[in-house]
N, C-alpha and C positions, 0 to 999 in steps of 0.2 A: 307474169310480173304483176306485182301489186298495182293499185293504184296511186299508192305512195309513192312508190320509184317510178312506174311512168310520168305520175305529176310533177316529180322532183324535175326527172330527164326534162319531159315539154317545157316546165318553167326553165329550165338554161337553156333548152333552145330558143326558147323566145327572149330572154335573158341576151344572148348570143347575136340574135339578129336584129334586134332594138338597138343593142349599141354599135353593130356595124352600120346600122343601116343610118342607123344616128349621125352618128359621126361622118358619116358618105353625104347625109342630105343636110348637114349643119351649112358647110361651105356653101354650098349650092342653093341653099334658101338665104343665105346672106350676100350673096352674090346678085342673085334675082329680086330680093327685095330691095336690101343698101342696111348698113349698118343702123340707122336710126327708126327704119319698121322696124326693125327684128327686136333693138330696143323696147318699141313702144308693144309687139307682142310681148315680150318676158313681162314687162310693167306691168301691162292689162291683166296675162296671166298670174301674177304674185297677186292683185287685189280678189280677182274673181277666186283663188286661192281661199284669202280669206272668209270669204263668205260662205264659202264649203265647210266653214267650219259650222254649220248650222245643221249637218247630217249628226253632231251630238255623238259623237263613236259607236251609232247606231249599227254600220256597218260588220263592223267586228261584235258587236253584241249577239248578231245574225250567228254569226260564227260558236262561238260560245254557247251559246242556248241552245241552238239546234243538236251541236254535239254532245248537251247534256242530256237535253231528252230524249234522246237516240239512243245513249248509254246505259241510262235507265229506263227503256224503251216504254216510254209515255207520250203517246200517239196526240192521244186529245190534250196535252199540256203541250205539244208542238205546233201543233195546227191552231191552237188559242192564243199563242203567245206571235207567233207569224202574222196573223189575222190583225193584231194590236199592233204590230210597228205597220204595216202597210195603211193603218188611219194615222200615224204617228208620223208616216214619210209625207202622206198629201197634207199634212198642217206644215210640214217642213217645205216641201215645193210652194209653199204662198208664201210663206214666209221670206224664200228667199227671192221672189220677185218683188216682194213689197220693198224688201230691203236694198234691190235691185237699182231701185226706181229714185229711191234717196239716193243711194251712192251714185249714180246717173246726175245728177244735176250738181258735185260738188267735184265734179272729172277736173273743171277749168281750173279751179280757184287751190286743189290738189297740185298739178302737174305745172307749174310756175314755169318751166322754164322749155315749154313746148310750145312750138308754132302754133298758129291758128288750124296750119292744115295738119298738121300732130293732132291736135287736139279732136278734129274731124275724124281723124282713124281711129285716134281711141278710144270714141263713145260710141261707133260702128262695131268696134270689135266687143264692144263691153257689152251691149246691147244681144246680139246674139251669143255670147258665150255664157249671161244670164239664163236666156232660153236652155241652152243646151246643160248648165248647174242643175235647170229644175227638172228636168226631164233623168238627168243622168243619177241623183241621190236617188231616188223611189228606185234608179234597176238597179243598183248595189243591194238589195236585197236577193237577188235570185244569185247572183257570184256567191252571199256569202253562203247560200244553203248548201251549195255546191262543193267547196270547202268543210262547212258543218257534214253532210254525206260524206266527207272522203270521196266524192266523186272530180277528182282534180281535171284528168282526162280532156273531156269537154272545153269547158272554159277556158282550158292553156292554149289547145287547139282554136279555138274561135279566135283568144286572143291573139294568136302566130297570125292567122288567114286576118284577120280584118287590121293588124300593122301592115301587112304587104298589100295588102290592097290601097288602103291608106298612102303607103308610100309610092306607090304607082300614080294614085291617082294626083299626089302630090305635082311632082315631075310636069306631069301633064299640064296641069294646071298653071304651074309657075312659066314654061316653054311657051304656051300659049298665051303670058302676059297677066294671069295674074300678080295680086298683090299681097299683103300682109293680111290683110279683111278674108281672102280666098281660102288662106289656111283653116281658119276658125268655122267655114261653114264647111268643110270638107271633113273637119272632126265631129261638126255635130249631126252630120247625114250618117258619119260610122258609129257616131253612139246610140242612135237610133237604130242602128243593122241590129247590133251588135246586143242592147235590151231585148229585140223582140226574141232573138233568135235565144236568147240566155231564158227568157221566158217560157218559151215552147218547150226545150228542155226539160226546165224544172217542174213544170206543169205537167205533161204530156208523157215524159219518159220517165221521171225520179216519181212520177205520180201524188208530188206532193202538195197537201191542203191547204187552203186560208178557212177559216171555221170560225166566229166569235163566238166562244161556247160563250165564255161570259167577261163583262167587262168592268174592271174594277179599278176602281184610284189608287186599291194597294197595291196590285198588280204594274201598272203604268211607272208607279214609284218605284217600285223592284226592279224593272227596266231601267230605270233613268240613274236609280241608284250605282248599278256595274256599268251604264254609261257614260255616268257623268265621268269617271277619270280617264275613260280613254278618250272622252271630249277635250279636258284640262292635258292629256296627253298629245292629241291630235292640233292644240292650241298651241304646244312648246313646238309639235314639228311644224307647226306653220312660222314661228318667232324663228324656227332654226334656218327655215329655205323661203322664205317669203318677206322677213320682216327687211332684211337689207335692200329690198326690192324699192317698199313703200319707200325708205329711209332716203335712199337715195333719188327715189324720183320726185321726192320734194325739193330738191334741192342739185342737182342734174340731167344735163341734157341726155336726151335716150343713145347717144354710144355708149355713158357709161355704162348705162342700163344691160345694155347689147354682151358689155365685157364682165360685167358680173355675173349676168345671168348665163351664160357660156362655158364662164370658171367654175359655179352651182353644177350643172347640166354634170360637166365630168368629173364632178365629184359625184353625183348620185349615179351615174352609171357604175363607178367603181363599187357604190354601197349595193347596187343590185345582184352582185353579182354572190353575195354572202344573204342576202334575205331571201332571196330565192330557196336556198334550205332552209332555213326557220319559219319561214308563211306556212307552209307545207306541214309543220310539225305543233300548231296551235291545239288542232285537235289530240295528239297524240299526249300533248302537254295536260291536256284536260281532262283525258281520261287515267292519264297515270296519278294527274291528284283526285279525281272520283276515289281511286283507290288505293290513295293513300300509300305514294310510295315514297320510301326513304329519302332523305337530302341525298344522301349516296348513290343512291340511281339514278336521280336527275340529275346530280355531279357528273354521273358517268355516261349519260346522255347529251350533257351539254359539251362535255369534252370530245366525244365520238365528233359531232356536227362542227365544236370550235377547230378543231384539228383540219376538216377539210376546210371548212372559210380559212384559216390560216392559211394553205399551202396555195390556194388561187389565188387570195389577197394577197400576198405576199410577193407575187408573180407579177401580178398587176403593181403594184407599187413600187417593186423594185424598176420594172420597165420604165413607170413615167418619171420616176426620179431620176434614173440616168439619160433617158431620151425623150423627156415631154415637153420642153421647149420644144428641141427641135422640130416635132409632130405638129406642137400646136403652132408654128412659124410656114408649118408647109400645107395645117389643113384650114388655117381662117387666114395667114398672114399675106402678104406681097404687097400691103398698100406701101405707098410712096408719100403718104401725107395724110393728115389731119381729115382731111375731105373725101380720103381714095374712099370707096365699098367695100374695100378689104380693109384689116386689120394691118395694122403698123409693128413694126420689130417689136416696140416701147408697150405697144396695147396686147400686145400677143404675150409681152415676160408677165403681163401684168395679169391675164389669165391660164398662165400654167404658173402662178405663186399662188392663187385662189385654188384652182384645183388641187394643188399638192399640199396645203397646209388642210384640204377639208379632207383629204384622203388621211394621212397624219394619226388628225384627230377621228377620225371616222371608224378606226381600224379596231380597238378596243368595242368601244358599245356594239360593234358588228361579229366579232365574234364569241360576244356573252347575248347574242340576239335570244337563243333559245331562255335565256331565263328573261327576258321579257313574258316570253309566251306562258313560262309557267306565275308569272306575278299576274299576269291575265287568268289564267287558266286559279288561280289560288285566289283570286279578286281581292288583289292586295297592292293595285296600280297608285294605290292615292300619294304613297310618300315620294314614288320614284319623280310620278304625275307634278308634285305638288313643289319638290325642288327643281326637279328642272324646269319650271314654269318662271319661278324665282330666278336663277340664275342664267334663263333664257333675256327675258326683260332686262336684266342688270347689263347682260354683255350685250343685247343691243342698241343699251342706252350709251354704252362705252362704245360700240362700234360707230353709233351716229358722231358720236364727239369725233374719233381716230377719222373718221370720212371725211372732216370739213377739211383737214390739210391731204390726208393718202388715201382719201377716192374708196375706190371699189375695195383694193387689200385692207384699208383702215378698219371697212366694216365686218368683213371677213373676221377681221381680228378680232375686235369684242366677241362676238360670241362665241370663236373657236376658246377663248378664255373661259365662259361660262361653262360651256360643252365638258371639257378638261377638270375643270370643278367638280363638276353633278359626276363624273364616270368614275371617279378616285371614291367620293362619296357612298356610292352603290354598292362598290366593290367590298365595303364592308358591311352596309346592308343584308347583301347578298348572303354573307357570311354569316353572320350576328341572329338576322332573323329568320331567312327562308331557308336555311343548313345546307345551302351549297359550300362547297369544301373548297373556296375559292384558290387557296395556295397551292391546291393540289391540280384544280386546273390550270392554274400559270404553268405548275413545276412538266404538266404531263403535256401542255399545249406545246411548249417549245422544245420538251427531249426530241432529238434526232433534227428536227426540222430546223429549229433556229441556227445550229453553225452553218446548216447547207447554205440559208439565207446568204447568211454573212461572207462567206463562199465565193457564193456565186453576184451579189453587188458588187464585191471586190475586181472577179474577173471583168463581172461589165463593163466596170468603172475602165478599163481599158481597153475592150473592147471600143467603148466611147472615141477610143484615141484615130479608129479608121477615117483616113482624108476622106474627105465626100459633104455635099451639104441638102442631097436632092432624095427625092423618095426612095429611088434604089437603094442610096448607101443607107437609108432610113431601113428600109427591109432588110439587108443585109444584117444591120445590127441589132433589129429587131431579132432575127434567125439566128443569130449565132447565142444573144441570149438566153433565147430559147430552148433552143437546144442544151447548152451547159444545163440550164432551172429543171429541166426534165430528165437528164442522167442522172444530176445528182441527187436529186428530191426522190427519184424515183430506186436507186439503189443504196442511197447511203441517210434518209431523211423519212422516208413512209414506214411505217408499223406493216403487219404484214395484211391484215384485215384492211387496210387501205390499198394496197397494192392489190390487191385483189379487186376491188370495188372499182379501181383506175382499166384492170387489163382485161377483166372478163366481158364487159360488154364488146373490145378488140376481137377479141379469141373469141366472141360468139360468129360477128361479123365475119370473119376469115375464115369461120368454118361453113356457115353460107354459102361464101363464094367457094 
């Protein structure tokens, strides 16, 4: 098996166990902390968010470059080009404790409407999750080499091993009476595991160089040039998952904090579960525009990939639309009041209407991800970059407004507006100028698969109707779901090239045993 599909397989298992293991230690760390930490973690993290944005889409640049010169296997323009963001990431780590150290002293006069002893945990956790920013941009350089190689392998694996440890060592720590502060040094001792080991790898086995043959301003500029729009890119994903955060914690106490950023949390599990194929296919992106392939082929490469993110997305969203109240009542709910540690019936609708309008909207740009990769791969990021920046800021200048009267959903709202805008937009970009065959992927995305959908929501929807209000009857209808979504997708909804790709690695296993 390639390294392509092994890395695809590892990224869903870890895909996989991130979100159970998520959703297992959500309650459980809101339980043991109280609903107003967990607030003030999501706050801390949406700012320290921000300031990541000082890695300049350095990151993915690693990615890019490397598999150019790998392509055109140009040794010494790899190891010179590697040599120059590793000076480029240690101006970037000062950077981002100098900036650190400002945002430090303006925590108070920020967070208005946080206790004194709020305010205490906030600039403890702010204070060390700085450290752990500057330390953690410089090792995103050895991930993306690794990706650049096609060496997925590795880093998925690490990735799996050092979440389960993680979440072991979580458990522990909270049982034995840690607090909200505990968490944040427990991530930055695994991101430290987790660099050196990513380093020894890249160093050691991939054998690969840092060398400054030579160093040049045009050079630095050629870098910064394909950086800068995945910078202006990585700026709109911070306006898309972060700026609600700031918006609102100027202006509420950290449950609300707590309930937005919960409703976030399961909307980007549902998005991971479709980027998991397209990360994986950056490189592949890259190399089919080295050479120059048709709009038609990368049509029919983005269709291959939308076709699967459809049939699991699809899966997943029909589920929480007929039963994600309930889930989310049974996996954060049971408070009794305003004060409980738990979440209330009122706070629980209010974070399954956040997660399901970001899934919603989330579903389109998730299965057109691949032509992301080839606007990277074609470095032709700036128009997508450049609008949705525009109507990122616009919706959530709208959603600050919608937030003064409906809270957390208000803000939600502006920018799922914006969102919805920029992807109607693209869709004729798309078409117009990078010759993707966009109608042909709607027409070819939904043959066979969309009546199953409609199908099987319909059964659900009364399925939904079994008495019960407790985790069993939750799993029961979870199963019965399930099951219908898998008979019929699977004999009256899949192409046969999918069916195959679903049953062989089955029919490998059973022949094993």
């Amino acid at each position: 098996m390639s390294q392509l599909k092994k890395g695809a397989l590892l990224t869903y298992l870890k895909i996989i166990l991130t979100n159970i293991i998520g959703i297992m230690m959500t309650p459980f760390i809101v339980s043991n902390i109280g609903k107003d930490e967990y607030g003030i973690f999501n706050a801390i993290g949406a700012l320290i968010g921000t300031i990541a944005l000082l890695d300049f889409g350095l990151t993915n640049t690693v990615v890019r470059f490397v598999a150019k010169y790998r392509a055109e296997k140009d040794r010494e323009g790899e190891e010179n080009f590697l040599a120059t963001i590793r000076l480029l990431y240690l101006v970037i780590s000062v950077l981002v404790v100098l900036l650190g150290v400002i945002f430090y002293f303006f925590i108070d006069s920020y967070f208005t409407k946080f206790s004194a002893k709020e305010l205490e945990i906030a600039k403890i956790m702010f204070a060390i999750l700085i450290f752990n920013l500057a330390i953690q941009l410089p090792g995103m350089i050895f991930t993306g080499i690794c990706k650049g190689y096609e060496a997925f392998v590795f880093p998925e694996s690490v990735g799996i091993i050092r979440y389960l440890l993680r979440s072991a060592t979580i458990v522990a720590v909270l049982l034995l009476g840690g607090r909200a502060i505990s968490l944040v040094i427990v991530d930055t001792i695994f991101n430290i595991f987790t660099i050196s080991v990513s380093a020894y790898y890249v160093l050691v086995k991939l054998k690969v160089r840092f060398k400054l043959h030579k160093l040049s301003k045009k050079y630095i500029i050629q870098i910064f040039k394909y950086s800068t729009w995945i910078f202006v890119f990585s700026l709109v994903g911070m306006l898309q998952w972060k700026s609600g955060s700031w918006i609102l914690g100027s202006m509420s106490v950290p449950k609300v904090l707590g309930i937005y950023g919960i409703g976030i949390a399961l909307g980007t599990y549902y998005g991971t579960f479709s980027t998991a194929i397209s990360s994986v296919f950056l490189p592949r992106a890259t190399q089919m525009s080295v050479n120059n392939a048709s709009g038609e082929e990368l049509t029919n490469m983005m269709i291959k990939l939308g076709r699967l993110s459809f049939i699991i997305l699809m899966y997943v969203l029909g589920a929480f639309t007929l039963y994600g109240e309930q889930f989310v009542n049974l996996w954060v709910g049971g408070g009794v009041s305003e004060d409980d540690v738990r979440y209330t019936i009122q706070e629980c609708r209010e974070i399954y209407i956040i997660a399901l309008m970001i899934m919603v909207a989330y579903t389109i740009p998730l299965l057109q991800a691949f032509g992301n990769s080839i606007l990277e791969a074609k470095n032709k990021l700036s128009f997508k970059a450049i609008l949705y920046l525009v109507f990122m800021v616009l919706g959530a200048i709208v959603g600050g407004v919608l937030a003064i009267q409906y809270g957390a959903v208000g803000m939600i709202s502006g920018l799922i507006i914006g969102w919805l805008i920029v992807q109607n937009t693209m869709n004729f970009y798309y078409h117009k100028k990078i010759g993707l065959n966009i109608i042909r992927f709607f027409k070819e995305l939904l043959y066979k698969s969309f009546p199953v959908v409609i199908s099987v929501v319909v059964i659900g929807y009364f399925i939904n109707y079994i008495p019960g209000d407790g985790w069993l009857n939750f799993i029961f209808k979870g199963s019965a779901y399930t099951t219908v979504f898998v008979l019929l997708m699977y004999f009256l909804g899949m192409l046969d090239y999918e069916k195959e790709l679903f049953s062989k690695p089955i029919a490998s296993i059973l022949r094993r045993k």
